[in-house]
BAFI-3210 file (N, C-alpha, C; in Angstrom, 3 decimals, decimal comma, padded with zeros to 6 digits):
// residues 276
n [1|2|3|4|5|6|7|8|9|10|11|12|13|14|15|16|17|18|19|20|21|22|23|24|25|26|27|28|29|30|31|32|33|34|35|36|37|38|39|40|41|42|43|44|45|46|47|48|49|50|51|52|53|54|55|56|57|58|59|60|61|62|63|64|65|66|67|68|69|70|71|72|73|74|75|76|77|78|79|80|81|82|83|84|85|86|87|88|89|90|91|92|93|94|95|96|97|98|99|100|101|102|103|104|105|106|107|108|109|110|111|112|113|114|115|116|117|118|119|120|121|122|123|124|125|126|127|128|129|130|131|132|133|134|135|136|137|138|139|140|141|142|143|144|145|146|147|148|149|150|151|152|153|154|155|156|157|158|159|160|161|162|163|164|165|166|167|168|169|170|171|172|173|174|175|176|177|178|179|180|181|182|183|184|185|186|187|188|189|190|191|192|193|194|195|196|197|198|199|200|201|202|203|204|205|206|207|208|209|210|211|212|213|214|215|216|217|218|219|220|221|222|223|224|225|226|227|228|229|230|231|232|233|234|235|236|237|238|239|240|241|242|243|244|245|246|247|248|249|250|251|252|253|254|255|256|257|258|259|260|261|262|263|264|265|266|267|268|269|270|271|272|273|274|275|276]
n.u [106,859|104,085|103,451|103,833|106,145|107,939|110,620|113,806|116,927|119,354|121,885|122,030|124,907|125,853|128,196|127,478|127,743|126,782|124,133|123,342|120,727|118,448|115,775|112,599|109,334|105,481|104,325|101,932|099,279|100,462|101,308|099,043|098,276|100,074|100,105|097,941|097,852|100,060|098,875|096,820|098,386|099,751|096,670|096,695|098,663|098,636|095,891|096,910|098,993|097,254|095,895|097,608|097,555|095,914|092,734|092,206|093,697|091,474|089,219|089,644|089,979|086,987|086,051|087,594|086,075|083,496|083,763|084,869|082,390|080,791|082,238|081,736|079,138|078,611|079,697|077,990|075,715|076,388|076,855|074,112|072,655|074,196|072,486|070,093|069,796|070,482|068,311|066,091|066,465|065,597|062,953|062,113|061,871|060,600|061,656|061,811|062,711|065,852|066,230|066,236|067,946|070,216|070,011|070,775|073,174|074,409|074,367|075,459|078,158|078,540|078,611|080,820|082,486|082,240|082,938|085,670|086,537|085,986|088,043|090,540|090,702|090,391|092,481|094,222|095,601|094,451|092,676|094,876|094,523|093,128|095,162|097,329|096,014|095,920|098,503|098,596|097,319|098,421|101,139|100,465|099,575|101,737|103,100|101,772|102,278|104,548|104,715|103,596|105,178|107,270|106,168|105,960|109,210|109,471|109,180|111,159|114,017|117,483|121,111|121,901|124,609|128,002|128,272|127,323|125,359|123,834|121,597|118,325|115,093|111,998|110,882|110,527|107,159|105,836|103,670|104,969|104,804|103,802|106,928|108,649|111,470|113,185|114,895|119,145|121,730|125,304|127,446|131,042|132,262|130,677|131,267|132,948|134,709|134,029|134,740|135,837|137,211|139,070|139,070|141,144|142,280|141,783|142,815|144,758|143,689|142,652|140,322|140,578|142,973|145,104|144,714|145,480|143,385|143,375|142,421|141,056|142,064|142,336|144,609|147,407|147,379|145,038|144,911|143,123|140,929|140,053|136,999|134,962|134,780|133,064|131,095|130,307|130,755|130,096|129,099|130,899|130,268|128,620|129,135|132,861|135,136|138,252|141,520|142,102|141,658|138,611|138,144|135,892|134,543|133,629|134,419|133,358|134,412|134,880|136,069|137,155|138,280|141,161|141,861|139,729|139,171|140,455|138,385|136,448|137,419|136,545|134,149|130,369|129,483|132,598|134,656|137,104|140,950|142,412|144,794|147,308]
n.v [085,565|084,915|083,389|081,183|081,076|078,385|076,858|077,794|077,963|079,281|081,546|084,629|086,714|084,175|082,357|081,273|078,867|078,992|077,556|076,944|075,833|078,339|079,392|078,354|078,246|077,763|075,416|074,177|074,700|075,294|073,104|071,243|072,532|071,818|069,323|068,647|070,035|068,378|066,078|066,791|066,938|064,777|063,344|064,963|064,008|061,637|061,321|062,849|061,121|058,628|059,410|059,534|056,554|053,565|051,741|049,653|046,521|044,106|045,251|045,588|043,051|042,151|043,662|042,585|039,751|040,722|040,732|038,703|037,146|038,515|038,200|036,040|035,538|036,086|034,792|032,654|034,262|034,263|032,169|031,097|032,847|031,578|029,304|029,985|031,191|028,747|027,220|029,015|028,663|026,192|026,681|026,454|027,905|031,503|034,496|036,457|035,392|035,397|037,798|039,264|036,753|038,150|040,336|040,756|039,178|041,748|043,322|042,081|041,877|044,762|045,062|043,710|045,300|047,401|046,757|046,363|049,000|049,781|048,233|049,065|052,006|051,953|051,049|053,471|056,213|059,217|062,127|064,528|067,082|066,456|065,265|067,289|069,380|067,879|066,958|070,234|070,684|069,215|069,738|072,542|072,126|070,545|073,091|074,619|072,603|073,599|075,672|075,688|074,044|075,599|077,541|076,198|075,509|078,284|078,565|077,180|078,582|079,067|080,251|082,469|083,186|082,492|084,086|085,854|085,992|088,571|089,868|088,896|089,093|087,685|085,192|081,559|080,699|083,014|085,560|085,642|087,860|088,879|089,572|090,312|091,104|088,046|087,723|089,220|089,069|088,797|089,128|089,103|090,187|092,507|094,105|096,813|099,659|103,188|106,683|110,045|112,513|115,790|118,324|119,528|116,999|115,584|115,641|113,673|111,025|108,449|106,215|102,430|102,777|102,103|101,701|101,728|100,007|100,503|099,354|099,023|096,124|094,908|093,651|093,390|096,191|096,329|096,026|098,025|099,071|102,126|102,184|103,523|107,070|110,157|112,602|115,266|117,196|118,049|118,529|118,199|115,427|114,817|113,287|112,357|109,890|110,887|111,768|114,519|118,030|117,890|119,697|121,610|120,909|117,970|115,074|111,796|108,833|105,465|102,300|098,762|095,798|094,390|091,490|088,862|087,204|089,546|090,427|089,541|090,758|093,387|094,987|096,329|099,715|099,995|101,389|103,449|103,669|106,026|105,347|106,767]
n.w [036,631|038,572|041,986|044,871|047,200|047,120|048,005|048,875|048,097|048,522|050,645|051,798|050,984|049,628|047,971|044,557|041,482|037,885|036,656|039,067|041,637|042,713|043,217|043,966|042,602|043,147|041,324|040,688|039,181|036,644|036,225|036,178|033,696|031,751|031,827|030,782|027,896|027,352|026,672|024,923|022,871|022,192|021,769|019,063|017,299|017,311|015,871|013,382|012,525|011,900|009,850|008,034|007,205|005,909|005,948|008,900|008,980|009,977|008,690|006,249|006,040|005,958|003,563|001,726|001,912|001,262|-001,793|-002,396|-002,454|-004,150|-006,230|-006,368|-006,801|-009,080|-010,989|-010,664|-011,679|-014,368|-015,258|-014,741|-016,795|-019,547|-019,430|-019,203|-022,340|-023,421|-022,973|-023,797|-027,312|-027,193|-026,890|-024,598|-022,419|-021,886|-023,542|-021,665|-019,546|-020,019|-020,369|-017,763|-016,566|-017,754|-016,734|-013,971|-014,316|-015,013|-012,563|-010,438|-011,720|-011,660|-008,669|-008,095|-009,270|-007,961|-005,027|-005,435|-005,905|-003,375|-001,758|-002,629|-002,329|000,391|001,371|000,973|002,469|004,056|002,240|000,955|001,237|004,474|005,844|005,420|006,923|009,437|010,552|010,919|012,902|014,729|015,039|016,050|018,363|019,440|019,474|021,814|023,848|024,298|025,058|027,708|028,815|028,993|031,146|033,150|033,604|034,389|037,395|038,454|039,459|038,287|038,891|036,340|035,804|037,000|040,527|043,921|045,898|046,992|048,040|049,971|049,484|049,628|051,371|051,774|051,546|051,078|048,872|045,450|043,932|039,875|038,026|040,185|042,258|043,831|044,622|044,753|043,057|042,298|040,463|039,483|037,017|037,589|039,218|040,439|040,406|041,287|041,201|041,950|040,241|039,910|038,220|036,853|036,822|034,571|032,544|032,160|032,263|030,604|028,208|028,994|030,253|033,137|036,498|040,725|043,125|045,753|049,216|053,265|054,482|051,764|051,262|048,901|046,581|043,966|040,653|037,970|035,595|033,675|032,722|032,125|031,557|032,606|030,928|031,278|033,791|037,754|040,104|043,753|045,179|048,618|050,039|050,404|049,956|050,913|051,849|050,923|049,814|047,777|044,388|043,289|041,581|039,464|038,324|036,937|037,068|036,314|036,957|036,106|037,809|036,910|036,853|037,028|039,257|041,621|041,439|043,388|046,050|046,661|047,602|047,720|048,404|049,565|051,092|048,518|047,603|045,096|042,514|040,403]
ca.u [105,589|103,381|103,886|103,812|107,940|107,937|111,756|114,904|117,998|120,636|121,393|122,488|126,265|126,564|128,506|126,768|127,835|126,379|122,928|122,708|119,308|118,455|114,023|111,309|107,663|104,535|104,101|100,782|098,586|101,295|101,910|098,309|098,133|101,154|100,189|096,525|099,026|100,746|097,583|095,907|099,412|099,601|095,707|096,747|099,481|097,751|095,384|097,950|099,446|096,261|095,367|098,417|097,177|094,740|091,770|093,314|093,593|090,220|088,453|089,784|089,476|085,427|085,215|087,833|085,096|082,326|084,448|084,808|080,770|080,053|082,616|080,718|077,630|078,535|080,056|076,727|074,623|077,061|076,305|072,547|072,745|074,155|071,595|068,978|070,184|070,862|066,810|065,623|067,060|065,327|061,861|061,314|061,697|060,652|063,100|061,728|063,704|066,851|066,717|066,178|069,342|071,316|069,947|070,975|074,988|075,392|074,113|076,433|079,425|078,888|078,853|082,208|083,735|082,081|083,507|087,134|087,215|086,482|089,263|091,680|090,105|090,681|094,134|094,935|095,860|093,043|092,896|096,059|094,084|093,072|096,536|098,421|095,059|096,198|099,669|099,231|096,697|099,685|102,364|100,079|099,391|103,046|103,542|100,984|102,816|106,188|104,284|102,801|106,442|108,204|106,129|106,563|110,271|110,178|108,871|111,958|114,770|118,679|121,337|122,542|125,977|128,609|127,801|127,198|124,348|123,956|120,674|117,286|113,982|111,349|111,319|109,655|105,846|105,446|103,854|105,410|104,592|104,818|108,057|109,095|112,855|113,030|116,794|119,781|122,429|126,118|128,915|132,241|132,614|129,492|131,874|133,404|134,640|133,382|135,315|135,578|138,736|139,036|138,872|142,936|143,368|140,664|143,047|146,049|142,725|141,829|139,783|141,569|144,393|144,995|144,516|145,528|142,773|143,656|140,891|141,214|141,806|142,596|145,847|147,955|146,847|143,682|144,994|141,899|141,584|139,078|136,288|134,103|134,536|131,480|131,128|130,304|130,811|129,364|129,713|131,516|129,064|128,457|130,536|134,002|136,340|139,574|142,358|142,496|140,694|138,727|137,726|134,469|133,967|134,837|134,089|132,829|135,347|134,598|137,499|136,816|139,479|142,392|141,834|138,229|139,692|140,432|136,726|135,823|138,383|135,917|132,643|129,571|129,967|133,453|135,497|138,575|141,951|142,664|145,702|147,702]
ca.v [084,884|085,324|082,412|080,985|080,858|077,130|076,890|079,137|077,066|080,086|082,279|086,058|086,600|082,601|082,567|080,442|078,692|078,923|076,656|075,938|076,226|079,318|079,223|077,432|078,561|076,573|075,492|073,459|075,376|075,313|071,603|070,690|072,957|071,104|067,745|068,728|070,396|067,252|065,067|067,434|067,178|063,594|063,254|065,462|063,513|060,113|062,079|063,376|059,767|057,962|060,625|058,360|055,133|053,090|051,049|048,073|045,179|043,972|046,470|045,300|041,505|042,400|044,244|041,443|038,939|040,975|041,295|037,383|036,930|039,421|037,158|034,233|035,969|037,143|033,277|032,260|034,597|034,221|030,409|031,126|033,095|030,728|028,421|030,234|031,248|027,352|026,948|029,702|028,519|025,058|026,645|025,804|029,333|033,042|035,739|037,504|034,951|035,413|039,127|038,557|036,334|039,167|041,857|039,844|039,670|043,217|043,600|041,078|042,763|046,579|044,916|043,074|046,805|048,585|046,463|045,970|049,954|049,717|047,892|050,281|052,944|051,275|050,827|054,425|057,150|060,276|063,036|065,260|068,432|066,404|064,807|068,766|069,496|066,755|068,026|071,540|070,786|068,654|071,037|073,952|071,196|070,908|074,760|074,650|071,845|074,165|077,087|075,552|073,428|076,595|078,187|075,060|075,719|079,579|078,397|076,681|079,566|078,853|080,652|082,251|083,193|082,266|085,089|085,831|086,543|089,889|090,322|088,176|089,772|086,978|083,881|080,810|080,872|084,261|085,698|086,675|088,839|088,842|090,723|090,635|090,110|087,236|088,188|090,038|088,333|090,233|088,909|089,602|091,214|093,539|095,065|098,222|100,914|104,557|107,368|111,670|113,595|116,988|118,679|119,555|115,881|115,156|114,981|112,777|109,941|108,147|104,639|101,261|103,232|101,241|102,510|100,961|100,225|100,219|099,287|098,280|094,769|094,022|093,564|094,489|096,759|095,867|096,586|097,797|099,696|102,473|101,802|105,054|108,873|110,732|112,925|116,260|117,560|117,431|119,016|117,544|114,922|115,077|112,082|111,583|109,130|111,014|112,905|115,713|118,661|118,116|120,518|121,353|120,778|117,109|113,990|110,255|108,055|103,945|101,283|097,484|095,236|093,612|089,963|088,466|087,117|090,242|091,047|089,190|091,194|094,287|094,984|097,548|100,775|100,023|102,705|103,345|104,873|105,133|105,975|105,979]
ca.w [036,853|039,717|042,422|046,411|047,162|048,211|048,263|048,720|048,154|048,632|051,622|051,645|050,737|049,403|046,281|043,427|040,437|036,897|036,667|040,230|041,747|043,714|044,188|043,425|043,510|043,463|039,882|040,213|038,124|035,391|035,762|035,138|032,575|031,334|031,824|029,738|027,031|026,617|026,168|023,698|021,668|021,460|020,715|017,330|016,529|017,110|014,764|012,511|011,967|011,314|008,531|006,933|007,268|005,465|006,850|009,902|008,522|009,799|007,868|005,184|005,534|005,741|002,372|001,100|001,773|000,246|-002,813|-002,852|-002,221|-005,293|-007,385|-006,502|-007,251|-010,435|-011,382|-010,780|-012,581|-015,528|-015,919|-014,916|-018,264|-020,469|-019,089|-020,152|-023,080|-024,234|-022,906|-025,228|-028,249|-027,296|-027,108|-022,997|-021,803|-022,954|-023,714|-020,605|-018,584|-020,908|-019,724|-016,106|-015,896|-018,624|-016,040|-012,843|-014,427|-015,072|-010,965|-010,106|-012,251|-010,535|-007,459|-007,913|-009,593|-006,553|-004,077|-006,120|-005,321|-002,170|-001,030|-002,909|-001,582|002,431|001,780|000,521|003,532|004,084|001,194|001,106|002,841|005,619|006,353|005,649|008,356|010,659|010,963|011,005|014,407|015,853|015,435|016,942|019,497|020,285|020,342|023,144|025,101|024,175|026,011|029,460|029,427|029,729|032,509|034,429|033,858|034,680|037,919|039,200|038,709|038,149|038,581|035,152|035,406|038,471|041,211|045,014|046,580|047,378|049,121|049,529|049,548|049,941|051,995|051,476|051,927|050,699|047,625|044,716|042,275|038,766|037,797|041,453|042,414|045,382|045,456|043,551|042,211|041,749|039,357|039,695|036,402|037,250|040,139|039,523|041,373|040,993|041,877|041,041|039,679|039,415|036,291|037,042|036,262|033,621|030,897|032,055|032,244|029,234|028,499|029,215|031,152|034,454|037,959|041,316|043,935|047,361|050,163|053,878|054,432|050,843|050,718|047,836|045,543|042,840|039,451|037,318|034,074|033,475|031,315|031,969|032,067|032,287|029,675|031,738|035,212|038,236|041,741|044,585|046,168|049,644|050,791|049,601|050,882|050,565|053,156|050,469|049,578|046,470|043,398|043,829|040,020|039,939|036,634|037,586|036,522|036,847|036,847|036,721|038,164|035,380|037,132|037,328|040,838|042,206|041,897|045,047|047,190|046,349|048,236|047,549|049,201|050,045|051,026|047,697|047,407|043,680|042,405|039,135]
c.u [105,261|103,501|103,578|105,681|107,972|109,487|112,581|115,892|119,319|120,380|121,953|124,365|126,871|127,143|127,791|127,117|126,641|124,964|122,740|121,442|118,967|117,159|113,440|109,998|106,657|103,659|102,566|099,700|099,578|101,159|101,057|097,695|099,148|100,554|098,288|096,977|099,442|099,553|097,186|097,136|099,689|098,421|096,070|097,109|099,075|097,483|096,135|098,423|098,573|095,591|096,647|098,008|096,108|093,428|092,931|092,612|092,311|089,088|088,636|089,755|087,781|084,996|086,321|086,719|084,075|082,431|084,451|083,090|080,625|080,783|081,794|079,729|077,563|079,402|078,674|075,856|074,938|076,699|074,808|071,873|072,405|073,135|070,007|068,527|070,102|068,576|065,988|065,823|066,546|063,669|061,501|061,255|060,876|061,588|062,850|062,943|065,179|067,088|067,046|067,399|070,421|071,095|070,891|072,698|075,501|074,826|075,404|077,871|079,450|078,870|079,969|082,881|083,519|082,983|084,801|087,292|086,919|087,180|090,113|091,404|090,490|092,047|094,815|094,762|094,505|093,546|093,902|095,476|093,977|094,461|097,018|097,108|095,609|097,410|099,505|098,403|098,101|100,765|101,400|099,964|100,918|103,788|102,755|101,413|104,436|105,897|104,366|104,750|107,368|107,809|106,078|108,202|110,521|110,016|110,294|113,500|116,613|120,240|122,097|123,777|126,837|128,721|127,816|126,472|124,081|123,001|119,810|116,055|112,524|111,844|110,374|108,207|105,067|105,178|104,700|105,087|104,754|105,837|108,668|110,119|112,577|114,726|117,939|121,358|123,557|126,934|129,378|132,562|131,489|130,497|132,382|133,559|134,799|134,068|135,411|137,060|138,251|139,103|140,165|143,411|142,339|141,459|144,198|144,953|142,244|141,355|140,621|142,898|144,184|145,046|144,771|144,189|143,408|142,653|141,931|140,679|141,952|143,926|146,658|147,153|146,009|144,515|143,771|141,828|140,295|138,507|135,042|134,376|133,551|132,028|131,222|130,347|129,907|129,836|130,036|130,670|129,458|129,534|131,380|134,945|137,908|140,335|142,796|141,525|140,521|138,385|136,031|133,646|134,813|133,853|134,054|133,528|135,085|135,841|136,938|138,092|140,256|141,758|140,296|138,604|139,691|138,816|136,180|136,165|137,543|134,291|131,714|129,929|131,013|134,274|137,059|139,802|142,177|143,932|146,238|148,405]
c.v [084,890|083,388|082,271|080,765|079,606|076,858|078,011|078,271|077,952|080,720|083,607|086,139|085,150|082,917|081,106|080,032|078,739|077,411|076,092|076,583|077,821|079,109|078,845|078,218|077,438|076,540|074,359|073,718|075,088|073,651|070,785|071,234|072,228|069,887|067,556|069,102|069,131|066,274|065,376|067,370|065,672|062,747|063,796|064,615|062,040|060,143|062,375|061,460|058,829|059,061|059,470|057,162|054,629|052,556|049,895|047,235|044,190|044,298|045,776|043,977|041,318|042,943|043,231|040,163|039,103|040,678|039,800|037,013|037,095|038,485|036,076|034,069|035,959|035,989|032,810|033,087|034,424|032,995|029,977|031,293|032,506|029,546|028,647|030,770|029,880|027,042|027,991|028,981|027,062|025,160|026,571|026,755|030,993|033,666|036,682|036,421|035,179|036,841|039,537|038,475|037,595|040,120|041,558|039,692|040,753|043,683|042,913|041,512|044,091|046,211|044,525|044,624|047,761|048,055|046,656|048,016|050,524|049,913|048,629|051,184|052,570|051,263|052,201|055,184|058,167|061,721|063,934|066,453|067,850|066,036|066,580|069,400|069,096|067,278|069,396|071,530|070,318|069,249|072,500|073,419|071,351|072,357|075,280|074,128|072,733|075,074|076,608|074,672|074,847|077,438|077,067|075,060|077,112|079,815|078,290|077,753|078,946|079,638|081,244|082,451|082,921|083,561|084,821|086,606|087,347|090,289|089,196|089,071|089,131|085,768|083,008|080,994|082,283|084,577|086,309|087,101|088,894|090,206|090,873|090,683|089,093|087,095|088,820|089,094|089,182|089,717|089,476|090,556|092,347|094,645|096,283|099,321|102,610|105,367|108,950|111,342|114,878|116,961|118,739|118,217|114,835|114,316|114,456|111,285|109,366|106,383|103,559|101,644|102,678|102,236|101,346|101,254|099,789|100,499|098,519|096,909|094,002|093,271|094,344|095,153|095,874|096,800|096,690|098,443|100,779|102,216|103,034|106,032|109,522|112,305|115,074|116,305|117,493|118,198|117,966|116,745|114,856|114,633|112,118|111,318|109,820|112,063|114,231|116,662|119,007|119,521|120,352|120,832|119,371|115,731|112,860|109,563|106,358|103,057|100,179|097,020|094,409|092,150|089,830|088,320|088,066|091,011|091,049|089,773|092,637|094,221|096,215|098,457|100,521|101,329|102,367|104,231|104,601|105,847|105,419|104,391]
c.w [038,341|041,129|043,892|046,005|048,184|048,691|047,639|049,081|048,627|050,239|050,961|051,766|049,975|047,657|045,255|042,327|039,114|036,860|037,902|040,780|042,539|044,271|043,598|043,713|043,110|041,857|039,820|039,454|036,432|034,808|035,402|034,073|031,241|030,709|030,735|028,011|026,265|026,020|024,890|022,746|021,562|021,130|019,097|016,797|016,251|015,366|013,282|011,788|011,539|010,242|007,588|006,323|006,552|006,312|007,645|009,161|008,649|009,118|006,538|004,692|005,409|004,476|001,400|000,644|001,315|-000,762|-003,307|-002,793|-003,726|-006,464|-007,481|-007,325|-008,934|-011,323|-011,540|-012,002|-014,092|-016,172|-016,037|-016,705|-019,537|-020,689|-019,809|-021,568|-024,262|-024,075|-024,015|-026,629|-028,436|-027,049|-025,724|-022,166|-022,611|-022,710|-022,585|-019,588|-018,695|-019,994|-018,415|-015,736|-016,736|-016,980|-014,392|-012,665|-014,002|-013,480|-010,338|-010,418|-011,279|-009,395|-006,950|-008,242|-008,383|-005,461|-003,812|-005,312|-003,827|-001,216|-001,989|-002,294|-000,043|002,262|001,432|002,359|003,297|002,519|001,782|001,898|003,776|006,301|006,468|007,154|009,788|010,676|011,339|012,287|015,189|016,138|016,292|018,529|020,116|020,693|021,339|023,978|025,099|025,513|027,683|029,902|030,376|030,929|033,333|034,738|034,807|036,465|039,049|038,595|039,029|038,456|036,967|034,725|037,052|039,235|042,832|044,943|047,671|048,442|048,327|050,078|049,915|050,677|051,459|052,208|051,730|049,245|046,949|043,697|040,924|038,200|039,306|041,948|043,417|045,800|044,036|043,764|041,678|041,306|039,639|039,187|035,960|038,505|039,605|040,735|040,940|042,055|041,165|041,219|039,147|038,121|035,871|036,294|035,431|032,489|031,118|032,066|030,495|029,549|028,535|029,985|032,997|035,411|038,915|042,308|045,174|048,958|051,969|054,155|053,029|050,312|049,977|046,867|044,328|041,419|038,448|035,925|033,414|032,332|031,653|032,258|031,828|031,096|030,413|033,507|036,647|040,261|042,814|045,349|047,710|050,782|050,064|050,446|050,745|052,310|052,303|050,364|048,127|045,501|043,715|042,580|040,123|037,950|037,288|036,706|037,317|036,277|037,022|036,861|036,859|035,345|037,558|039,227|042,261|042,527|042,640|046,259|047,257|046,797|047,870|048,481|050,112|049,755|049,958|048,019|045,756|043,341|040,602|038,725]
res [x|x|x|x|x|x|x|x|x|x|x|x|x|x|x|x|x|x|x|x|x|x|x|x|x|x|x|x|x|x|x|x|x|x|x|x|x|x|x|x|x|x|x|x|x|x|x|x|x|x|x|x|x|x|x|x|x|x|x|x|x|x|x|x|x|x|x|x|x|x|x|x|x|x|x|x|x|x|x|x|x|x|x|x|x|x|x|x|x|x|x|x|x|x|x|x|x|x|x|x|x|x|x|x|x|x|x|x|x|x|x|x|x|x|x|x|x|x|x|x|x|x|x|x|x|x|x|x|x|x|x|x|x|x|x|x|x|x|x|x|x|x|x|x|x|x|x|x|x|x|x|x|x|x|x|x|x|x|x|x|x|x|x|x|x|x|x|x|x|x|x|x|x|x|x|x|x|x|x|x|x|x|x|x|x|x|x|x|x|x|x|x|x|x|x|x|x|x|x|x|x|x|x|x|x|x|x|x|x|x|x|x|x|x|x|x|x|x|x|x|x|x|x|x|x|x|x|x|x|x|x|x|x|x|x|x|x|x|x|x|x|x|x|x|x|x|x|x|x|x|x|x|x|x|x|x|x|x|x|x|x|x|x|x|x|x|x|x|x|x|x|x|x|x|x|x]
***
């Protein structure tokens, strides 16, 4: 990722353990992309969790109290009824009034069954599509805050395995590029030492067969153990470290050291002796 290099925690040659920091660049773009990320993912879920829920409790003490009104109502018109009902039957009304109060019940009734579902209705959660809706925004929501998290992470870099620092290439305050190195990074068991053999002594060599290295200034001998023979030949390159005179036809043979340890005693373009 592309960046300003605000910090450089290492120097050149420092050896480094496993997750310790090495550089930082300037993650503010990321971080309020981040911090907008996170918002929009716990609006969903808000969202998402009230898709569960019924009406609040207020809500529902307001269509409670309708619900008791419409009973009232519908107590009343019921006894209105009988009232006029008992007055018919005594000659002091007409049967238009009789209907009136009949018509006046059954208003009074659908208003108590309308209300009654209502409040069932307020206390149930949102229809099953919108709830599987409401989730499936909040999870895309959180694979959006997954995303901007991690380029706010890729920002601040680590090392990933225990190493020494080989070379640095940027300093702080400089851009970098995306894909850029801002330094290289050399493990022990990336060492290795590369060396020819004639063709004369091609075939006393085979894989895992040990070799000694011997360098100035290392002390005793590097016990190592080849792990490559090249496959075909190869003329005598230009430089070779030796006091003999080689084959001009010669095979690239690589050895890593036996002991992780001994890896450190081993430098790039260090001059070898190798021997059986």
């Amino acid at each position: 990722m592309a960046g300003r290099l605000t910090d450089l925690a290492v120097r050149s040659g420092e050896a480094v353990t496993a997750g310790q920091p090495l550089f930082e660049l300037d993650a503010t773009p990321e971080l309020a992309a981040d911090s907008e990320a996170q918002a929009r993912a716990q609006s969903a879920l808000a969202q998402a969790r009230d898709a569960d829920k019924g009406r609040r409790a207020p809500e529902l003490a307001v269509t409670r109290a309708q619900l008791e009104q419409a009973r009232a109502a519908e107590r009343l018109a019921d006894v209105d009824l009988v009232r006029q009902q008992q007055l018919l039957a005594q000659g002091f009304v007409a049967q238009a009034r009789v209907d009136d109060a009949a018509t006046t019940l059954t208003q009074a009734r659908a208003r108590v069954a309308e209300l009654e579902s209502a409040l069932a209705v307020a206390r149930l959660p949102s229809r099953e599509d919108e709830r599987v809706a409401a989730r499936a925004l909040a999870d895309a929501a959180q694979s959006g805050r997954a995303q901007t998290a991690w380029r706010v992470e890729q920002k601040r870099q680590s090392a990933p395995v225990s190493a020494r620092v080989q070379d640095i290439f940027l300093r702080p305050g400089e851009w970098v590029a995306a894909g850029q190195p801002v330094l290289a990074l050399l493990p022990p068991a990336n060492r290795k030492a590369r060396f020819y053999v004639p063709q004369s002594a091609l075939g006393g060599l085979k894989l895992d067969a040990t070799v000694q290295l011997h360098c100035d200034g290392c002390g005793a001998a590097i016990p190592a153990r080849i792990s490559f023979i090249a496959a075909g030949p190869e003329y005598t390159p230009p430089v070779i470290y030796s006091n003999q005179q080689r084959d001009k036809l010669v095979f690239l043979v690589e050895a890593r050291p036996v002991k992780a340890e001994d890896s450190e005693r081993l430098h790039p373009g260090q001059p070898l002796d190798v021997t059986p």
